[in-house]
N, C-alpha and C positions, 0 to 999 in steps of 0.2 A: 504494500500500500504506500502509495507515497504523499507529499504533502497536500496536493488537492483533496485526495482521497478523503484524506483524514480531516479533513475541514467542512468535507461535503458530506460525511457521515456526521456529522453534529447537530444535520438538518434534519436526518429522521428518528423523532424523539418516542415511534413507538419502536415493541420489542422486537416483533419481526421481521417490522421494514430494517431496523437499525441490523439487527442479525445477519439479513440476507445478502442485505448491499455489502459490508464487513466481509461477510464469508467470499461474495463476490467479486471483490478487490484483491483477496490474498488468490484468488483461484483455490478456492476450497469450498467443500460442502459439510453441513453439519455431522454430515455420515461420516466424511475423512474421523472426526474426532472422535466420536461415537464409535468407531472401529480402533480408534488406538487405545482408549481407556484401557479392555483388560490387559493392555500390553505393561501398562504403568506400576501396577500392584506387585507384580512376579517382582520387578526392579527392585524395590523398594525390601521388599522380604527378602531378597540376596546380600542386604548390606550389610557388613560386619560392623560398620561405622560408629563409634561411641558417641562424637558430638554430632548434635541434631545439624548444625547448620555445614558443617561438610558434606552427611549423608544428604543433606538437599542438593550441594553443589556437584556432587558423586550423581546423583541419581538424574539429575538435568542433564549432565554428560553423557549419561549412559542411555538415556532417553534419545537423545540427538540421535547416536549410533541407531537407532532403531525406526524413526521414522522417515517415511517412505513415502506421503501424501503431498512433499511438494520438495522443493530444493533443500530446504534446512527446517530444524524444529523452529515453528512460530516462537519468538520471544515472550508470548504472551497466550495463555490458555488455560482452558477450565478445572487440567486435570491437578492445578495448584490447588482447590479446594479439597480436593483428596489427598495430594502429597502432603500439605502442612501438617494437618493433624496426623496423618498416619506417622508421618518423620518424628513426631514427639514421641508417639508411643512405644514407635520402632527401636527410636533410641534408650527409652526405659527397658526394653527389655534388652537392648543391648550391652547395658549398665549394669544387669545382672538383677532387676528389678523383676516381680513374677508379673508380668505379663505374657500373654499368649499370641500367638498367630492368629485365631479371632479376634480377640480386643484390637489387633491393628488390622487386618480386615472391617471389624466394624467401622473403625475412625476413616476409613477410605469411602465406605458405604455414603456415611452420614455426612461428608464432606462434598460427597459428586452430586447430591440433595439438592445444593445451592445451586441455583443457575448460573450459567454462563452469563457474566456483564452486571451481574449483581450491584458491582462498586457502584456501577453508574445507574443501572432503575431499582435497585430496590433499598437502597440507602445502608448497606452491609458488604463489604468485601467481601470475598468467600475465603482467601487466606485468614482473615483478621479472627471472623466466626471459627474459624479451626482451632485454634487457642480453646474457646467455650466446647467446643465437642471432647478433644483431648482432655481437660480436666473434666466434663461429666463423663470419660469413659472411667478417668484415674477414681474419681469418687464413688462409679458404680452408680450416679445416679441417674433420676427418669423425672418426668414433670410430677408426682408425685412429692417428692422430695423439696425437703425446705432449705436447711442451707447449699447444701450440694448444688443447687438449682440457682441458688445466688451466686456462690461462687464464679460459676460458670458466666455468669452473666457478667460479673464484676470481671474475670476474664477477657472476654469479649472484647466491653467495653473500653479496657485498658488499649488493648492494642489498633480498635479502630480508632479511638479517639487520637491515638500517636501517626495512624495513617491519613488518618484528616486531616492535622496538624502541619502535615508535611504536605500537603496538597499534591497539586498537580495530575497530569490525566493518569491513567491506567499505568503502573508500574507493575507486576505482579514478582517482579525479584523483589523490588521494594520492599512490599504489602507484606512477603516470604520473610526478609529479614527481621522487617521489624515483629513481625508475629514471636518465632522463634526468640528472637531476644527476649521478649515480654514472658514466653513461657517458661524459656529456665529460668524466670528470675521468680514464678510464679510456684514451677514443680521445686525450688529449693525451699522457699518457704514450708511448702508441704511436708518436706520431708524425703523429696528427691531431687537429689542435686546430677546437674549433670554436667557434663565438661564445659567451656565458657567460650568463646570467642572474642579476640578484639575484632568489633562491626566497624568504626569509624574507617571510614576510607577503602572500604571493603573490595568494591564491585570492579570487578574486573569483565566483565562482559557488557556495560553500557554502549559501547559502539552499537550492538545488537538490536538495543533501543531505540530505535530513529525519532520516539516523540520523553529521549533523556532528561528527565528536571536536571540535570548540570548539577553546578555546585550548589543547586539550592537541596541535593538529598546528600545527608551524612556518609551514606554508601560510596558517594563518588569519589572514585577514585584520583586520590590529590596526586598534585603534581602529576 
């Protein structure tokens, strides 16, 4: 898509038209993605990876290698609402935490839930919401439940409110980091810690991004 594209998609403010003409710019169909999803999960349950935010950087790698629907993996796509939260869980049990290969199957479930384009119509990133899925997997909780049910929300919140903050259109490495960071700072509290990263200055694939917030995201890569 290039810059007209992307300026003549702002025109169509409903779902489908926005979706069609987008898919129709990249030369893609909803099906291309729709057929790669179950390719993303296997990924993901291969990783030995202990810190969550490598095994995303590992698993987008390894993703690339495998898609087949157009020249290179889109910078931007839906199956990040399922990797986020699966990548925290994944990582819990890669810490030696008892979690299982269901619970991170679940959190892939419940993450591909969110629509594609969410950030932008339904006022929720689907990275951001992956943080609240992750800890209601870790608490075991369901709408039933009272604090568990908060937590999660308090979760949530945390890390859209920091992708809001940050503005600018559609990042979803962004949305990816800054979730992640918000969650081990979230699963330590809990009572699970997990390895750390320094994020400032982080991103080394912005070139990839053609619509890059620059130096106004802390990701960008300085110097």
């Amino acid at each position: 898509m290039n810059e007209e594209q992307f300026e003549l998609s702002k025109s169509f403010n409903f779902y489908d038209d926005f979706m069609g003409k987008v898919l129709e710019f990249d030369a893609l169909t909803m099906d291309d993605y729709m057929e790669f999803m179950p390719k993303v999960l296997p990924v993901i349950l291969e990783q030995n990876e202990r810190d969550p935010v490598l095994m995303l950087e590992k698993t987008i790698d390894a993703l690339a290698e495998i898609w087949t629907a157009s020249e290179s993996l889109p910078f931007h796509g839906p199956w990040y609402h399922g990797i986020v939260p699966t990548i925290l869980i994944a990582s819990l049990r890669n810490n030696g935490f008892e979690f299982t290969e269901k619970e991170i199957k679940e959190a892939f479930m419940r993450g591909l839930k969110i629509p594609a384009g969410s950030c932008g119509f339904c006022g929720t990133c689907g990275a951001g919401s992956g943080l609240g899925i992750a800890l209601s997997i870790v608490q075991k909780g369901t709408p039933f439940h009272d604090k568990e049910r908060s937590v999660a929300f308090e979760a949530s919140l945390k890390a859209l409110e920091r992708i809001g903050k940050l503005g600018g259109p559609r990042c979803c490495r962004l949305s990816a980091y800054v979730t992640l960071d918000q969650g081990v700072k979230f699963l330590k509290n809990m009572g699970f810690p997990l390895p750390e990263q320094k994020m400032i200055g982080r991103c080394s694939v912005y070139k990839l991004n053609v619509q890059c917030h620059s130096t106004r995201c802390p990701y960008y890569l300085k110097n």
